[in-house]
C-alpha positions in Angstrom: 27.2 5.1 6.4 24.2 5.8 3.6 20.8 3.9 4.7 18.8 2.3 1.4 14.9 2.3 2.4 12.5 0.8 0.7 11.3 3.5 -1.1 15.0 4.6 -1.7 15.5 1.0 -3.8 12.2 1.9 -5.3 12.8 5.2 -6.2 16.6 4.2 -7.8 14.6 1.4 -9.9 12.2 4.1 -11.1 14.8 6.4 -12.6 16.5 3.7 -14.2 13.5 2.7 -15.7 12.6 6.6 -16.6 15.9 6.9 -18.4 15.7 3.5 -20.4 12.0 4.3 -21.7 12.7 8.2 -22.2 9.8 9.1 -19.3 10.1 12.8 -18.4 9.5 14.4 -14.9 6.5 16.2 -16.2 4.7 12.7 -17.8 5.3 10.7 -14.5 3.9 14.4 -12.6 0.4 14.3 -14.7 0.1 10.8 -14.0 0.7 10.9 -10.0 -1.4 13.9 -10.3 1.3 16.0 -8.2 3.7 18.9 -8.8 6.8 18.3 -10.8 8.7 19.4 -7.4 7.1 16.9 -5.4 7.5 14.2 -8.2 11.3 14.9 -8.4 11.6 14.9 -4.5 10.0 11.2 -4.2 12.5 10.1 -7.5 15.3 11.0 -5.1 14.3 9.3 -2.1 13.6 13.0 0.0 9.9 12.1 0.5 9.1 8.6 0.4 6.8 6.6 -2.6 3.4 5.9 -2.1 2.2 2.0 -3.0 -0.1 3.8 -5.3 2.0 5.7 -7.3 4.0 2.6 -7.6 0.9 1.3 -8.8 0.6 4.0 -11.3 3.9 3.8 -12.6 3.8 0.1 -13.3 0.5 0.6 -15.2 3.0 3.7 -17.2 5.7 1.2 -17.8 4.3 -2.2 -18.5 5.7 -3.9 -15.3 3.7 -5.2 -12.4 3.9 -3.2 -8.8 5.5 -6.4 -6.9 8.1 -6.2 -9.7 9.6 -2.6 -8.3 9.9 -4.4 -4.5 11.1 -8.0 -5.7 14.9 -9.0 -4.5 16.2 -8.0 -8.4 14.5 -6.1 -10.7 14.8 -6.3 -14.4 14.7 -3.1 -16.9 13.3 -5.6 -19.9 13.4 -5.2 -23.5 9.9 -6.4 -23.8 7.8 -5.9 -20.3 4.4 -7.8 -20.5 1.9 -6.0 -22.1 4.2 -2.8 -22.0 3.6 0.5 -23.5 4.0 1.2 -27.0 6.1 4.1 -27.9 4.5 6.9 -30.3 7.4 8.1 -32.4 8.4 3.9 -33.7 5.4 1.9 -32.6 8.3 -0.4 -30.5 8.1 -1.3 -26.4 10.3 0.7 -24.3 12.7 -0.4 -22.7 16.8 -1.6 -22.7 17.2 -5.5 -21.1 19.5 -3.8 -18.1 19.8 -6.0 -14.8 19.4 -3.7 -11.4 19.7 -5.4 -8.1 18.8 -4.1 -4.7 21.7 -2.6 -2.4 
């Protein structure tokens, strides 16, 4: 039988949300300030996530930290004062529903 941690729930919220806003390996890397190695290790649950990179990744995203550890978690079309994408001046994101395991 497969345990889900914490930081395992966190970390399969995170790549959901990766995929949906198009955020690559390397971004989320320069923003933990860590290897791409140790970045992908942490996104599949092999080493678990620190609060602050949680922090981090919420400031990325648009989302608030608590958000990532709350019951359900939301990928939203339009997260609160979310991050504007480059290429089409829109938000990121899709409106998919994840809940915890």
């Amino acid at each position: 039988m497969r345990s889900y941690t914490l930081s395992k729930t966190v970390a399969s919220r995170l790549r959901a949300l990766m995929g949906a806003q198009r955020i690559r390996v390397a971004e989320l890397s320069r923003a933990w300030g860590q290897s791409a190695d140790m970045t992908s290790r942490r996104l599949n649950g092999d080493v678990e996530i620190r609060l602050g990179e949680i922090g981090i990744f919420a400031q990325l995203t648009g989302y608030r930290p608590d958000e990532f550890l709350a019951d359900r978690f939301e990928v939203k079309l339009n997260p609160a004062n979310g991050p504007i994408r480059k290429e089409t001046g829109r938000q990121r994101g899709t409106g998919r529903v994840y809940g915890s395991r």
